[in-house]
C-alpha positions as CSV (number, residue, x, y, z in Angstrom):
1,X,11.2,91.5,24.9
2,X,9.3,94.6,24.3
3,X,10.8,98.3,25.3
4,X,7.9,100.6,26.1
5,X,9.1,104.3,27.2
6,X,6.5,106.3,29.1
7,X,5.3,109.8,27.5
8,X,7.8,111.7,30.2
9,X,10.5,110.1,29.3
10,X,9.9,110.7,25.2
11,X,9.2,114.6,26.2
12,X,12.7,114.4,28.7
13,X,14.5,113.2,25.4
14,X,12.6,115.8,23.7
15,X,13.6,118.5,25.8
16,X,17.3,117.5,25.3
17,X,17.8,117.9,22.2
18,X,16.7,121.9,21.9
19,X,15.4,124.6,23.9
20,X,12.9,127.0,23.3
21,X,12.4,130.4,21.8
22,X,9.6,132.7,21.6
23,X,9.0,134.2,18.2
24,X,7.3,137.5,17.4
25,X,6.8,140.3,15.8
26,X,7.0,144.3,15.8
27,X,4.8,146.4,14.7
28,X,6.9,149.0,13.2
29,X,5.9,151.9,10.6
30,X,3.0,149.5,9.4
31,X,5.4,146.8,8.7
32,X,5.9,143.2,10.9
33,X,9.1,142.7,11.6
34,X,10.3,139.2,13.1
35,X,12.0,138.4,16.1
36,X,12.6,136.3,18.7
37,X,14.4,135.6,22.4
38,X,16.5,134.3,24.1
39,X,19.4,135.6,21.5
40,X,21.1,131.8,21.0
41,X,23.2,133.5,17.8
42,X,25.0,135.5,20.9
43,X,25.3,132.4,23.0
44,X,22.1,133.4,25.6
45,X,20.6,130.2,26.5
46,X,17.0,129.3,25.6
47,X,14.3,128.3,27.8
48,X,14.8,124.3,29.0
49,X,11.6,123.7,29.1
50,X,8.1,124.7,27.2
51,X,6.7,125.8,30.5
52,X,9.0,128.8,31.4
53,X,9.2,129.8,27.7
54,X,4.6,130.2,27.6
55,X,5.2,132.3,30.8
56,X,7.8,134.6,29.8
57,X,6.2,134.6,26.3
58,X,2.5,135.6,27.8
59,X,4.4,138.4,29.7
60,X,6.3,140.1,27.2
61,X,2.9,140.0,25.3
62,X,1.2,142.0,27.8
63,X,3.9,144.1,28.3
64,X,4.2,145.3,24.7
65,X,0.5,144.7,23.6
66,X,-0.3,146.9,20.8
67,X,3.7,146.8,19.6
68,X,3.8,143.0,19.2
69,X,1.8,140.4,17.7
70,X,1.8,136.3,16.5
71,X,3.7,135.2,19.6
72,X,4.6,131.2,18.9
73,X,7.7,129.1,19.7
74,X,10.1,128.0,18.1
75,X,13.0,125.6,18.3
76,X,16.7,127.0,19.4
77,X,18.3,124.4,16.8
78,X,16.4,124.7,13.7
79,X,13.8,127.8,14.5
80,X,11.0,125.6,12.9
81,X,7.8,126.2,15.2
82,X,6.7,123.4,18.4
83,X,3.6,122.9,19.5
84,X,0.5,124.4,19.3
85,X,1.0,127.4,21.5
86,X,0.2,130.8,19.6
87,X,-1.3,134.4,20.9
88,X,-2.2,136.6,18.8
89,X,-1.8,140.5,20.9
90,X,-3.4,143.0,18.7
């Protein structure tokens, strides 16, 4: 017999295994300097799901435009990028 797991439930496993982060950087006396949020090192909890981490990202991007740039996301686990989501802000 032949298991076959729909794409929801591969991206619910997924999901499970890390949160998300949003990655950036500061514009800062001509230098970029890296950063990212929630702050899982302090115990905050990252976003659950890619969703709610794009919309706060987008956001935060507006918000500081011109003192921010090369949003992406990364994992809470292993901070190695996900996806394909990336904004640029300059």
């Amino acid at each position: 017999m032949r298991l076959i797991m729909e794409l929801s439930e591969v991206n619910k496993q997924i999901d499970r295994n890390f949160q998300y982060l949003v990655h950036f950087e500061l514009i800062k006396d001509g230098i970029l300097i890296a950063d990212h949020f929630p702050n899982v090192e302090d115990g905050e909890e990252g976003f659950s799901n890619i969703k709610d981490a794009i919309k706060i990202g987008e956001k935060y991007a507006k918000a500081t435009r011109g003192y921010t740039c090369n949003f992406y996301l990364i994992r809470s686990d292993n901070f190695t990028p996900v996806g394909n989501w990336k904004l640029k802000n300059r």
